[in-house]
N, C-alpha and C positions, 0 to 999 in steps of 0.2 A: 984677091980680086974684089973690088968694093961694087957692091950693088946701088945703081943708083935709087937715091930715096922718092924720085919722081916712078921708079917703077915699081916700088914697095905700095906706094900710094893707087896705084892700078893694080896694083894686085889685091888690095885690102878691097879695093871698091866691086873689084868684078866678083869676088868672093862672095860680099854681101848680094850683092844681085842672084846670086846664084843659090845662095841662102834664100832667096826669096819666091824667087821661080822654084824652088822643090816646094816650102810653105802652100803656096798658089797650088802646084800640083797635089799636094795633098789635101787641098780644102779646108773647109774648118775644123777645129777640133768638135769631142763630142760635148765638152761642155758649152759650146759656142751655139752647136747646132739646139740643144734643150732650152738653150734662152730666147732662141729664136722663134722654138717652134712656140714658147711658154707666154711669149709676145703676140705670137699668133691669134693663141686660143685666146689669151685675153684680151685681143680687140674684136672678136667675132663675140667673144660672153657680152663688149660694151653693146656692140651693133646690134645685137637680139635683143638684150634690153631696151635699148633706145628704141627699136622696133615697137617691143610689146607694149612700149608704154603711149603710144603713140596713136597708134590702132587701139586698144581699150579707153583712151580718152575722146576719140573720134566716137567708139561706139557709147561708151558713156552721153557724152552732146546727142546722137540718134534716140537711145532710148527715154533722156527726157526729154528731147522734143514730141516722141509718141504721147508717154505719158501727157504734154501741157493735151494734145491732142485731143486725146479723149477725154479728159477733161469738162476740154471744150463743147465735148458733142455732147458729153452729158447735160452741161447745162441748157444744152438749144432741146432737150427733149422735152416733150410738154406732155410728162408719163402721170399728173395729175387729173385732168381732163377726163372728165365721163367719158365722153364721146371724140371721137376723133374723124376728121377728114380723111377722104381718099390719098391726097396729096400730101395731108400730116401722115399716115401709116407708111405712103412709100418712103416719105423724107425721113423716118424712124428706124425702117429694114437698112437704109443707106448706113446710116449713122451707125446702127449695131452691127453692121457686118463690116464697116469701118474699124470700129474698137476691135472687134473680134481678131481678125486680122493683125491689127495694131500691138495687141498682147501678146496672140501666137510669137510675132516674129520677135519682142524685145524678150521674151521667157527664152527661146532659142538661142539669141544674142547674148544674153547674160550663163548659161549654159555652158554655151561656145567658148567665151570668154574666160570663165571657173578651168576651165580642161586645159587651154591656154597657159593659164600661168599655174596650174597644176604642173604641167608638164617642163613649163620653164625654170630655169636657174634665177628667175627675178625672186627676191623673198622682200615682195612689200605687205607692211599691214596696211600700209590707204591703199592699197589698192582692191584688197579682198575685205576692209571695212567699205569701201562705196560701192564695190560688189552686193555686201549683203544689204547693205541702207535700197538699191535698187529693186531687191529679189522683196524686199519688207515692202515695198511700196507696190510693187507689181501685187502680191497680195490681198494687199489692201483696196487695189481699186478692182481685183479679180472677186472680191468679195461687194462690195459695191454695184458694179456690174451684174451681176447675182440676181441679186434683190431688186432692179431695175429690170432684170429678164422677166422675176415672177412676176411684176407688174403688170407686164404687158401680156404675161401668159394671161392673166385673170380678163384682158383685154380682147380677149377669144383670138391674139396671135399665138401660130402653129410652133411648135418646137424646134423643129427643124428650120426654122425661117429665123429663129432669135440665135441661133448658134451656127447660123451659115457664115461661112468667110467667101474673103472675095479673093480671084485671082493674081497673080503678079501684075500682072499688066492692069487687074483693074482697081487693085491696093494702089500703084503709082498713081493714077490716074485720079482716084479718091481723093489720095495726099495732096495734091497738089491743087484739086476745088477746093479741100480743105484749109490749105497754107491760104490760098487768096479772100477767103472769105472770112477768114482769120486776121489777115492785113487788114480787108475791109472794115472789119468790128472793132478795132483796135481804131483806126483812122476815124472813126464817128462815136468812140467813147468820150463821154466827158465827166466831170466831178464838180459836187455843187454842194454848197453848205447854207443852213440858213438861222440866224441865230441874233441872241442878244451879244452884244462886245464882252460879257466876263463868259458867256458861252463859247464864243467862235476863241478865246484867246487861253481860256482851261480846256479846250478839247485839240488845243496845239495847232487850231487852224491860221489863223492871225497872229499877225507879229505887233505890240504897240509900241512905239518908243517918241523919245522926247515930250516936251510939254512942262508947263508948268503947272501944277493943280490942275490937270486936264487939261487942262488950255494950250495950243497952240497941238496935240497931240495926234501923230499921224499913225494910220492903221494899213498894213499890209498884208499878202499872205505871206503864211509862214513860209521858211526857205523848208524847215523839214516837216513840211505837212505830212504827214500819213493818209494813206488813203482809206484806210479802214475809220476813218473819223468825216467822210463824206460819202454821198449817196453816188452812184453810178449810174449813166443815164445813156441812152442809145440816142445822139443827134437829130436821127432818123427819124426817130418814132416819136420823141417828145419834146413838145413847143411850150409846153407851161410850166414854169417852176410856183407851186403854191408859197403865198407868202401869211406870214401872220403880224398885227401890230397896227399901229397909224403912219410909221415911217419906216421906211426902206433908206438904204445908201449902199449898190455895192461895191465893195473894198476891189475885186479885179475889174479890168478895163473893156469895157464891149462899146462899140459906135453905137452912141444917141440914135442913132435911126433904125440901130435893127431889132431893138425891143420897146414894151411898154410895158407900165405898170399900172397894173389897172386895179380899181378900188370896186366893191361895195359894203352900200352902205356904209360908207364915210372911213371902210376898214380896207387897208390891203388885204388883195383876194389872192394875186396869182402876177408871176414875171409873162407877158405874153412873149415871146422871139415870133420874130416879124420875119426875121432872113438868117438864116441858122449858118448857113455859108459864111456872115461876114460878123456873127455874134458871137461866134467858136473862134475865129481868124485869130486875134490875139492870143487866146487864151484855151485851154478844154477846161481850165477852172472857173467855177463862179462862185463868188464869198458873197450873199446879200448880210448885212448889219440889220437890222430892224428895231426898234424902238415903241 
């Protein structure tokens, strides 16, 4: 009796299927399952790293933004001064319990941060190198700070008043008069240089080019001026730039109407700004050339 070959052909196929369904019922094998599980664990090792690196750079940006912070409050302290105002010593207690505050919590941060990747599977050196470059600097302004406390001890302020911190609610509250008044100092900074043209152009402020033998020869500011090669000045506070020489020319652009230059005795004396709103407008730089 011949079998037909269309039923061979059902028969090989339902086979396989059944071949298939025990497979299924038996699940994966164990080597299937360790690759699986071995995928697992190495995308939870990616995600934690990706994590920790994420959050220490976030806190990394926090801790120097403290640091510019304090910084800052250092310099608004006016711990030279014999004598001090009512209103200068409480503006002083703010500031120091500001900073104070400001270290506690980045010395914490960077702590937190050390135990962090102690405890982690991440193995970076930048990361436990800009760890210590922070913890070096936290010391260095913990030791500055210091020396700014004994000042003010000598100032008949109490101990307990130069080592007070402020609360949560009143650190945020601090930080954030501090951000705005920060923006403001920043918005009414400006940079001024004042010199002879082989001065203003070997101190990298001025750029010269073209000309013939001098002649035809244009003078700009430089594109990479440094700021550490001009003086800093507060908008606010200061309207006169001193000048020296019998001639002035300056190289940036301010409106004819909102300065003068005013002479004695036959010498330039001083740049007067008439309207500092529209004599900044252009520029927060001022190049005078003088001759």
């Amino acid at each position: 009796m011949r079998i037909p070959i269309t039923f061979l052909r059902h028969m090989g196929f339902t086979g396989l299927v059944a071949l298939g369904l025990v497979a299924c019922q038996n699940g994966p094998s164990e080597s299937e399952k360790a690759a699986l599980s071995e995928n697992e664990r190495l995308k939870t090792d990616v995600q934690d790293r990706d994590s920790l690196i994420a959050d220490m750079t976030r806190s990394f940006g926090d801790i120097e933004q403290n640091l510019a912070m304090i910084e800052d409050r250092e310099k608004l302290l006016p711990a030279d001064e014999a004598s001090l105002t009512v209103d200068q010593r409480e503006r002083i207690m703010r500031d120091i319990q500001l900073m104070n505050s400001l270290m506690q919590e980045s010395r914490d941060r960077v702590a937190e941060l050390t135990k962090k990747l102690d405890k982690s599977k991440v193995d970076s050196g930048a990361l436990r190198k800009k760890l210590k470059a922070l913890d070096s600097e936290l010391a260095s302004r913990d030791s500055a700070i210091t020396l700014m406390k004994d000042e003010l001890l000598a100032k008949d302020f109490k101990i307990e008043e130069v080592n007070q911190k402020l609360t949560a609610f009143e650190l945020e509250m601090a930080r954030r008069e501090a951000t705005i008044e920060q923006l403001g100092n920043e918005m009414h900074t400006a940079w001024y240089a004042v010199g002879s043209a082989k001065e203003l152009e070997a101190n990298g402020v001025v750029k010269r080019d073209g000309g013939v033998l001098g002649i035809g020869r244009t003078t700009a500011l430089s594109d990479a001026v440094a700021s550490n090669n001009l003086r800093t000045i507060d908008t606010r506070a200061i309207d006169r730039i001193p000048l020296e020489g019998k001639k002035v020319e300056l190289v940036t652009e301010h409106p004819s109407g909102s300065y003068e230059i005013v002479k004695e005795a036959d010498k330039l004396a001083y740049i007067m700004i008439k309207d500092p709103d529209a004599f900044w407008k252009l520029s927060h730089y001022l190049v005078a050339e003088v001759r």
